[in-house]
KEKE-3310 file (N, C-alpha, C; in steps of 0.2 Angstrom, whole numbers, plus 5000, padded with zeros to 4 digits):
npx = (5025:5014:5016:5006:5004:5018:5023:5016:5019:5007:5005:4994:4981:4972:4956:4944:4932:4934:4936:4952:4953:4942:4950:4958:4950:4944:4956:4959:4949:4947:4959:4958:4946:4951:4963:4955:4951:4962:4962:4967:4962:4962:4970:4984:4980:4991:4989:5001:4999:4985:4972:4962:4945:4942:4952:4965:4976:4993:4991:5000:4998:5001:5004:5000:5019:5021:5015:5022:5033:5026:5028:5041:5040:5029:5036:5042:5045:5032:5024:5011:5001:4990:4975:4968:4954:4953:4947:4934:4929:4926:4918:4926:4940:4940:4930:4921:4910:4898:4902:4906:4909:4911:4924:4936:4944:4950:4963:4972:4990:5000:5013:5011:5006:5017:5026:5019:5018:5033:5034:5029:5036:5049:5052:5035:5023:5007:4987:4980:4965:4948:4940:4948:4957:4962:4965:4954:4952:4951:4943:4938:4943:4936:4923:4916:4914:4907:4894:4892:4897:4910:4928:4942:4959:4976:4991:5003:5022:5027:5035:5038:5045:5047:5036:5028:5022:5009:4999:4992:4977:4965:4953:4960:4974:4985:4995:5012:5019:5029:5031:5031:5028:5011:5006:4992:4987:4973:4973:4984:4979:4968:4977:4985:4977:4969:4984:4983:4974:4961:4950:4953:4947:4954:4951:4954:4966:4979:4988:5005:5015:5023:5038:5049:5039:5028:5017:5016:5021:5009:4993:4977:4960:4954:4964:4972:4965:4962:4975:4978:4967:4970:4985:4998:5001:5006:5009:5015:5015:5012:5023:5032:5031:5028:5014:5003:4990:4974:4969:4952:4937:4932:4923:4925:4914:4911:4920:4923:4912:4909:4902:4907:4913:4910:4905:4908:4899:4893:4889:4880:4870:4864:4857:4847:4831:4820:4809:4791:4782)
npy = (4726:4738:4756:4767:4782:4787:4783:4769:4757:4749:4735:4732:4720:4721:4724:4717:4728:4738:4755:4765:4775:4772:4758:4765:4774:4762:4760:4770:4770:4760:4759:4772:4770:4763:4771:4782:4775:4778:4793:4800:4808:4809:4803:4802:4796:4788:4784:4775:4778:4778:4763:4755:4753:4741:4735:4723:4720:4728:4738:4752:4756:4771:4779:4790:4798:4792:4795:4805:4799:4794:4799:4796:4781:4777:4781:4771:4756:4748:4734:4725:4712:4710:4707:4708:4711:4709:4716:4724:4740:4750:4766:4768:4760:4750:4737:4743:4752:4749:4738:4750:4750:4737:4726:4718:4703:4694:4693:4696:4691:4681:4684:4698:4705:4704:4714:4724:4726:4729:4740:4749:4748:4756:4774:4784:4793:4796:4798:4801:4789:4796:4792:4791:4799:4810:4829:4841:4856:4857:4847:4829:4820:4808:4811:4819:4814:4802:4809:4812:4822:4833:4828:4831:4826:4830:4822:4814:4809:4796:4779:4764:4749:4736:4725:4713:4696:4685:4677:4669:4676:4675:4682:4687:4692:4692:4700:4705:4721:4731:4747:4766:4777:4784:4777:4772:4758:4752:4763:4760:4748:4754:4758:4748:4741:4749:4749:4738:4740:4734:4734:4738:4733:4735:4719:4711:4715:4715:4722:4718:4723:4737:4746:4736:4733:4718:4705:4696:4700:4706:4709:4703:4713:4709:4702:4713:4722:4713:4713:4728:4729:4720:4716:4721:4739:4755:4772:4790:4798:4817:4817:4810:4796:4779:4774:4759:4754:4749:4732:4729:4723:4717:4715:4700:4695:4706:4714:4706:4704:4716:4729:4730:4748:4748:4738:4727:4733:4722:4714:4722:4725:4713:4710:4719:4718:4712:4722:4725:4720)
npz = (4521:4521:4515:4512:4512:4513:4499:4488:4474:4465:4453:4442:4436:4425:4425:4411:4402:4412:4417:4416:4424:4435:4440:4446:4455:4463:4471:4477:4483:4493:4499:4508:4514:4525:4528:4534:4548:4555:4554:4542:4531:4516:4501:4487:4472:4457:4438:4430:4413:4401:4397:4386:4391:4385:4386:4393:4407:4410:4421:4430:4445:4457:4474:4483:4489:4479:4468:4461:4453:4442:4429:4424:4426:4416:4404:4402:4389:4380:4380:4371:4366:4351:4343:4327:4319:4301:4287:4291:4298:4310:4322:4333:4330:4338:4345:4354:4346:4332:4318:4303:4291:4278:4269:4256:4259:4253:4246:4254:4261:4269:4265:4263:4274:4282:4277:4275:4290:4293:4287:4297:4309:4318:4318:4320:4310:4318:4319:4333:4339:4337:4348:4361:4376:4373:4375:4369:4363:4378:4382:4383:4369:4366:4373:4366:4355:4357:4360:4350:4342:4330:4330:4325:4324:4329:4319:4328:4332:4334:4340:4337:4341:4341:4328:4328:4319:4326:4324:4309:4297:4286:4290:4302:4311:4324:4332:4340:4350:4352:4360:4362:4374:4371:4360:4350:4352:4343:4334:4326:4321:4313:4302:4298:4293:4281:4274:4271:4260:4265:4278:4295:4311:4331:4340:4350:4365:4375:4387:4391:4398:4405:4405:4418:4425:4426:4417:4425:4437:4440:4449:4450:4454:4463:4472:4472:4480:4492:4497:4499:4510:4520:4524:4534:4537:4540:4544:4547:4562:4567:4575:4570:4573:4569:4565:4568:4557:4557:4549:4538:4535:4520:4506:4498:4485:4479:4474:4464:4457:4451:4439:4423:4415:4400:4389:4373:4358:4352:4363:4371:4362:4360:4372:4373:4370:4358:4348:4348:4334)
capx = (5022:5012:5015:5004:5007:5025:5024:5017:5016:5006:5004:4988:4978:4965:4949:4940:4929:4933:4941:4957:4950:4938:4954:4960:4945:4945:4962:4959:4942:4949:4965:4954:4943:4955:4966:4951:4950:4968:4961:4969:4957:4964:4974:4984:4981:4986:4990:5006:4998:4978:4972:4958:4941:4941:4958:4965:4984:4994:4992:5004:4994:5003:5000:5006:5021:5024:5014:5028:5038:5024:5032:5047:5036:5026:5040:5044:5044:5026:5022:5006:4996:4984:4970:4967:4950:4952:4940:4926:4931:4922:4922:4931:4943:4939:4920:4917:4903:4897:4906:4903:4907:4916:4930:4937:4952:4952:4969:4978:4993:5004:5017:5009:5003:5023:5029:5015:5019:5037:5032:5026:5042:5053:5050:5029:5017:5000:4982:4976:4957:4943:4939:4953:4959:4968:4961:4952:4950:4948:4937:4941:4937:4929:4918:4915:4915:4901:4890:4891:4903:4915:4933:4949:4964:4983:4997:5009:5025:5028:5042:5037:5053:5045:5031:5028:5015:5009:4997:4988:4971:4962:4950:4961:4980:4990:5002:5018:5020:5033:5030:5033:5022:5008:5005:4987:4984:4968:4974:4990:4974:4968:4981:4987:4968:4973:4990:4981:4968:4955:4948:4955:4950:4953:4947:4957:4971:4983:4997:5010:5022:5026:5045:5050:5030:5026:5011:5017:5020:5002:4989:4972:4959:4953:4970:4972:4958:4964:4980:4975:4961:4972:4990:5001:5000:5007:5008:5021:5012:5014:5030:5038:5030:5027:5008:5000:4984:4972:4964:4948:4931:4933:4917:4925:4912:4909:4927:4923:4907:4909:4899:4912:4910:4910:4905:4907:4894:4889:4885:4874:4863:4861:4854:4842:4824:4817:4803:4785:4779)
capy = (4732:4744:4761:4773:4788:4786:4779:4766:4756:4743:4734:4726:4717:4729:4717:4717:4733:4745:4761:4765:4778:4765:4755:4770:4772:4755:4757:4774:4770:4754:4762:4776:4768:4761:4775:4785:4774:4782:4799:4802:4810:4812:4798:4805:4790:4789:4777:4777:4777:4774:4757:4758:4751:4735:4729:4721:4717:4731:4745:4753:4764:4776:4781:4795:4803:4788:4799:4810:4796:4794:4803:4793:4775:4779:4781:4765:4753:4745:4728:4722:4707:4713:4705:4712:4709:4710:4717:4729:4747:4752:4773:4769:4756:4744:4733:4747:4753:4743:4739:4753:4748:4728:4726:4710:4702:4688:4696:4698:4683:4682:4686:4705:4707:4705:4717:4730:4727:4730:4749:4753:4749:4763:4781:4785:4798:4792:4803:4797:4788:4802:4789:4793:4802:4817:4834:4846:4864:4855:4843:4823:4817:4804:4812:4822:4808:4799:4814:4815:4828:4832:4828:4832:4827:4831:4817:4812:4806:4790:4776:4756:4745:4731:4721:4705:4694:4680:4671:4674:4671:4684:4689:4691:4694:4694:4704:4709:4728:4735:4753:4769:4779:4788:4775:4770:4752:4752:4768:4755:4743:4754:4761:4742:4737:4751:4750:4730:4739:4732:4738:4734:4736:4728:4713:4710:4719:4715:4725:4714:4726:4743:4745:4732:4732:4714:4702:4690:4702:4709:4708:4706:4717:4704:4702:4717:4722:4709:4717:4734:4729:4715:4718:4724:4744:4760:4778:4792:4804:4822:4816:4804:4791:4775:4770:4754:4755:4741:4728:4729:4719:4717:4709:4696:4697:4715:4716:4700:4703:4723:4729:4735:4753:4748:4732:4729:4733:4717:4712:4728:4726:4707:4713:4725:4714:4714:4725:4721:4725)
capz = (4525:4515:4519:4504:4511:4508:4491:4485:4468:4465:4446:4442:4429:4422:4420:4404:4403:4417:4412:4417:4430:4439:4443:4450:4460:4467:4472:4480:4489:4495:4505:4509:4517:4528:4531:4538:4555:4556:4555:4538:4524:4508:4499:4482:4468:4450:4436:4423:4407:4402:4394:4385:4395:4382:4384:4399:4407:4415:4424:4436:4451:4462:4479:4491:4486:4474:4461:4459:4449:4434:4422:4424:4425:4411:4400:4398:4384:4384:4377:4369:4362:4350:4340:4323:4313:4296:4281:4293:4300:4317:4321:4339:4331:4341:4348:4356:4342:4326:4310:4299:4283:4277:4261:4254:4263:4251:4243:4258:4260:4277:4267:4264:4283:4287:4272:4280:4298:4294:4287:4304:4312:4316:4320:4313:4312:4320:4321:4339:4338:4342:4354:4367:4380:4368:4374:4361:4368:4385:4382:4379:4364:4367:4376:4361:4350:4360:4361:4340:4339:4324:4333:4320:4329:4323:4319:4333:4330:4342:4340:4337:4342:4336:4328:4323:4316:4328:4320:4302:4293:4281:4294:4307:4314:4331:4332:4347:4348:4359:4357:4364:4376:4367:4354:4351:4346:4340:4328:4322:4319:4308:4297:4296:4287:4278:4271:4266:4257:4266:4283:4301:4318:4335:4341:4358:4367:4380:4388:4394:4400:4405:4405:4422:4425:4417:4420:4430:4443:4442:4456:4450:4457:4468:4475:4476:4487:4499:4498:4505:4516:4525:4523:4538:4535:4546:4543:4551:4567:4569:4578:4566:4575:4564:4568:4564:4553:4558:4545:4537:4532:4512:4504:4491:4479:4477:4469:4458:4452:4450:4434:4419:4411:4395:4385:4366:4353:4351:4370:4374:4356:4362:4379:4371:4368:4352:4349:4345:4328)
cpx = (5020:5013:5011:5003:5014:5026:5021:5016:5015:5003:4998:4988:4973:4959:4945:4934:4928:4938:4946:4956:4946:4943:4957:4957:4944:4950:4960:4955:4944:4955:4963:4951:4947:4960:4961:4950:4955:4966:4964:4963:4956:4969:4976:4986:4980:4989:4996:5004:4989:4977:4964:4953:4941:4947:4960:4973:4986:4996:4995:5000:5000:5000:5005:5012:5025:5023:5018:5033:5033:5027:5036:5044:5032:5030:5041:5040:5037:5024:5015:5006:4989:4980:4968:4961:4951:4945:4934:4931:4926:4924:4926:4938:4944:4932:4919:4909:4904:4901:4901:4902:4913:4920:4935:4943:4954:4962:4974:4982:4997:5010:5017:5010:5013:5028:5025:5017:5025:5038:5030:5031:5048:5048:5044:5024:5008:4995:4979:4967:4955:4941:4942:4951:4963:4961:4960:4949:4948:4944:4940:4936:4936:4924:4913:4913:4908:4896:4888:4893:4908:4922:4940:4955:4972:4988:5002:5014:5027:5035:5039:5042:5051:5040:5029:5021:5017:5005:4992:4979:4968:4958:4952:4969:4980:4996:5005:5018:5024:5036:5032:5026:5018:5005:4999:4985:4979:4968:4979:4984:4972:4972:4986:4979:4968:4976:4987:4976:4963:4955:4950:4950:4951:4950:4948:4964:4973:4987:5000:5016:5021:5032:5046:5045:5028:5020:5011:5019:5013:4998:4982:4967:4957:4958:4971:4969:4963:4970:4978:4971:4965:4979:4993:5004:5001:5009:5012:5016:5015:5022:5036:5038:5028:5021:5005:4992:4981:4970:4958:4946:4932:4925:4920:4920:4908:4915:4929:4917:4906:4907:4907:4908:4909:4909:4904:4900:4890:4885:4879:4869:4862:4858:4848:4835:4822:4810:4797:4782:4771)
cpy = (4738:4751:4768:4780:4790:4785:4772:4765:4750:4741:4728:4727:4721:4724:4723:4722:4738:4750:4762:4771:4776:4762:4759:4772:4769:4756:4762:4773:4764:4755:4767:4776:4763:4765:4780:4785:4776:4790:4803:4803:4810:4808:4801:4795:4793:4785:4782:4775:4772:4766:4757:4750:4741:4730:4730:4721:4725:4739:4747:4759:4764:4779:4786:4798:4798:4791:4803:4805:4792:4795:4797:4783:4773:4779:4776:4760:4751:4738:4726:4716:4709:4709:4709:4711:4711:4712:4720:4733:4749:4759:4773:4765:4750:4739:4738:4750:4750:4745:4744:4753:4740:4729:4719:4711:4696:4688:4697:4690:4687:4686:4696:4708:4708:4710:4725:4732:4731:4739:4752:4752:4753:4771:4783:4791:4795:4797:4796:4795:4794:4799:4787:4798:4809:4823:4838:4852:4863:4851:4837:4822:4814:4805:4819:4820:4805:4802:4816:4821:4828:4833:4828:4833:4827:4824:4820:4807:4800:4784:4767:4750:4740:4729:4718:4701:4686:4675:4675:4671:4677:4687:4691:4688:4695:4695:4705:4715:4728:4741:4760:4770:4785:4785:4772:4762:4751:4758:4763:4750:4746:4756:4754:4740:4745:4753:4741:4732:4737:4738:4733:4738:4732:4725:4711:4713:4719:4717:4720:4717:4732:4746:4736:4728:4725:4710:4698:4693:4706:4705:4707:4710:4714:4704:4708:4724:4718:4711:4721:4733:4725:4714:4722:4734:4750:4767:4784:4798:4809:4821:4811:4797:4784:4772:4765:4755:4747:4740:4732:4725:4722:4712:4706:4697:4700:4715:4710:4703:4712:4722:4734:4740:4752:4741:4733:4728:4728:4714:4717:4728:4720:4707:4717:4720:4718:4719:4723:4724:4725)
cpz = (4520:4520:4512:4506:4508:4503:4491:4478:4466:4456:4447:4436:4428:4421:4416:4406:4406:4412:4417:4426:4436:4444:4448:4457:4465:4472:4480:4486:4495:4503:4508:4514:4524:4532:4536:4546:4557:4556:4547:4532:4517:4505:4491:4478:4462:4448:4432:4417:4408:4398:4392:4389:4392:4381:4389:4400:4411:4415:4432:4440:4456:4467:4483:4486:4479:4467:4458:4453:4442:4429:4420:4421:4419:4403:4399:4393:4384:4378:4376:4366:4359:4344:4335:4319:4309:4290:4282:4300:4307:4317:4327:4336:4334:4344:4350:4352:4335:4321:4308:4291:4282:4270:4262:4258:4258:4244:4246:4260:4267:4276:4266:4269:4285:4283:4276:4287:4298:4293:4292:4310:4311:4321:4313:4316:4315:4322:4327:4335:4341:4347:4359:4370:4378:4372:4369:4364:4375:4387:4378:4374:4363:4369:4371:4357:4352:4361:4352:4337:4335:4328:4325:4325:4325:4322:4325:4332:4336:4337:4340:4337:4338:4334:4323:4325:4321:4326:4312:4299:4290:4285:4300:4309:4322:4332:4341:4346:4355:4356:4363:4367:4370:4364:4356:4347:4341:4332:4324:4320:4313:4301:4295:4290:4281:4271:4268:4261:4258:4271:4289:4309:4325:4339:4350:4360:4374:4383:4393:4398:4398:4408:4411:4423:4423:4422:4425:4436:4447:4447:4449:4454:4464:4475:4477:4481:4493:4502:4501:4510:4521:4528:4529:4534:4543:4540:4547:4555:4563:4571:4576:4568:4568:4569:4563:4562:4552:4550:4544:4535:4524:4512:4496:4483:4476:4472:4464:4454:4449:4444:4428:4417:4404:4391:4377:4363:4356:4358:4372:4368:4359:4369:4379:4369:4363:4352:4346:4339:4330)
residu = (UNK:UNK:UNK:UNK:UNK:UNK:UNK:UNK:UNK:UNK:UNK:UNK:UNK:UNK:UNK:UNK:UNK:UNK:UNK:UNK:UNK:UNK:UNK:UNK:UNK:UNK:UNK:UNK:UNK:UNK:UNK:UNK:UNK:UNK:UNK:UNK:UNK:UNK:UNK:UNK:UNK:UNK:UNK:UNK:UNK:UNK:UNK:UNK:UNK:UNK:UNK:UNK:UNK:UNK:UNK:UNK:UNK:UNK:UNK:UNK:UNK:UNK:UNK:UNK:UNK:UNK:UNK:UNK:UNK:UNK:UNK:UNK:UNK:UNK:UNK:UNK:UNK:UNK:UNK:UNK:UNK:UNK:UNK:UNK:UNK:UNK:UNK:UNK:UNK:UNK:UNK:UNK:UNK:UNK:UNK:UNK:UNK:UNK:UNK:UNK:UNK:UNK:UNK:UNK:UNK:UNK:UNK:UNK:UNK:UNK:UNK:UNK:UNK:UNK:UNK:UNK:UNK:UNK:UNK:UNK:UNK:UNK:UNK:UNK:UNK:UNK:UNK:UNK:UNK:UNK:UNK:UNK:UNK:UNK:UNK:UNK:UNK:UNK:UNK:UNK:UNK:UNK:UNK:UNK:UNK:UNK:UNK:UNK:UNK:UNK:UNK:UNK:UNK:UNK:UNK:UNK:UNK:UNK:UNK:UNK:UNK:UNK:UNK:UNK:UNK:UNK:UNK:UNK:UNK:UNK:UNK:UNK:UNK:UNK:UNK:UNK:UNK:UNK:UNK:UNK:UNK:UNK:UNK:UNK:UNK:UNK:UNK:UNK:UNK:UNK:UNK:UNK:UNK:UNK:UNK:UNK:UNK:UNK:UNK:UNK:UNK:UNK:UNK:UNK:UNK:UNK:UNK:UNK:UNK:UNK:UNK:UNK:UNK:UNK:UNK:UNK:UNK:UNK:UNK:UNK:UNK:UNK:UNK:UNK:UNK:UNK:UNK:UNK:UNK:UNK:UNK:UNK:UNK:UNK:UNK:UNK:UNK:UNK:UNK:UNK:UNK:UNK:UNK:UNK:UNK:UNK:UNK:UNK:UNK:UNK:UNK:UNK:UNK:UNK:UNK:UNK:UNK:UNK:UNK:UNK:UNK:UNK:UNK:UNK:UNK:UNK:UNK:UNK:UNK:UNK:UNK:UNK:UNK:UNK:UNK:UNK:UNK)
# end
């Protein structure tokens, strides 16, 4: 029985390229749209922790007066699988825009990468990418950063429980991260390429977990569309009555084929037609 004025909290799969707000959207327009033939207007939704548009896995959203326990949700431990390219620098850190400059990897050995990793284990100081969600006089920089604005952002100290080396090759590593909140993978991407002397940034990126939160309990979006729209759902009257909240018509392959915000570099220059000399 969903009740999302009272609270809910529902864990989804983030698919590849939306932004963390978009999810949010969905979740919101979807129960919304649904609470309205109930007479209800205004649906409070939000997530525990962003994820950036390019990496997938889990996001916890909040409804109703479930919002109030963010803070607390957010806090916990958070688990990755990340994908590191080795030997070329990007200025987001990750696909998002093009290599900027390339540096030899042929120096680097597994047993380096795990001599390096273990340096970032522990309590460390981290400058966020300018291609976050940090604000800068009120303004995210990204939104900064994308417009061709000069972003200078300060060191934050954050906490890395652990991280270890899952598979190796010069041009690229897979590492486990389980880190605190605040920590920027894509910034650990670079400060690992680096501390090797080459240049890093990421390739792919997972979250597996945030605190209890884990994949195996996530909905995708699909799911959870079907969820909301179909799911037995009530709402408390004026008079503490519990009213049921019909169904609704859902269109399956709206919420498959939905367009992401954001695709990497290389898919939107391959999309662009040559020009004719």
């Amino acid at each position: 029985m969903l009740r999302p004025i009272e609270g809910e909290i529902f864990v989804i799969d983030k698919p590849y390229g939306w932004s963390s707000f978009h999810v949010v959207k969905k979740v919101r327009n979807q129960l919304s749209s649904r609470l309205r033939k109930s007479g209800v207007r205004k649906l409070k939704v939000g997530h525990a922790g962003t994820l950036d548009p390019l990496a997938t896995g889990v996001m916890i959203i909040c409804t109703g007066r479930a919002t109030k326990r963010i803070d607390e949700l957010q806090a916990g431990a958070k688990t990755y699988t990340a994908g590191i390219a080795l030997g070329a620098t990007t200025p987001s850190f990750d696909m998002e825009t093009p290599v900027d400059a390339t540096y030899p990897t042929s120096h680097i050995t597994r047993e380096m990468v795990e001599e390096t990793l273990a340096r970032f284990t522990g309590t460390i100081n981290q400058v966020p990418p300018v291609y976050s969600a940090v604000k800068v006089d009120g303004h995210r920089a990204y939104k900064m950063a994308r417009s061709g604005q000069e972003v200078e952002l300060k060191a934050k100290t954050l906490v890395i429980d652990s991280l270890e080396l899952l598979s190796f090759s010069q041009n690229e590593i897979t590492v486990r991260v389980v880190c605190s909140k605040g920590t920027y993978i894509r910034a650990l991407a670079r400060d690992i390429g680096t501390a090797l002397k080459s240049g890093a940034h990421l390739s792919s990126l997972r979250r597996d977990a945030v605190g209890e939160a884990t994949l195996d309990k996530a909905l995708s979006i699909e799911e959870a569309v079907e969820l909301m729209s179909e799911s037995p759902m009530v709402i408390v009257d004026d008079n503490e009555n519990e009213v049921n909240v019909p169904p609704i018509l859902w269109d399956r392959a709206v919420s498959r084929n939905e367009e992401a915000d954001i695709k990497p570099w290389c898919e939107r220059t391959s999309a662009i037609p040559a020009t004719l000399d």
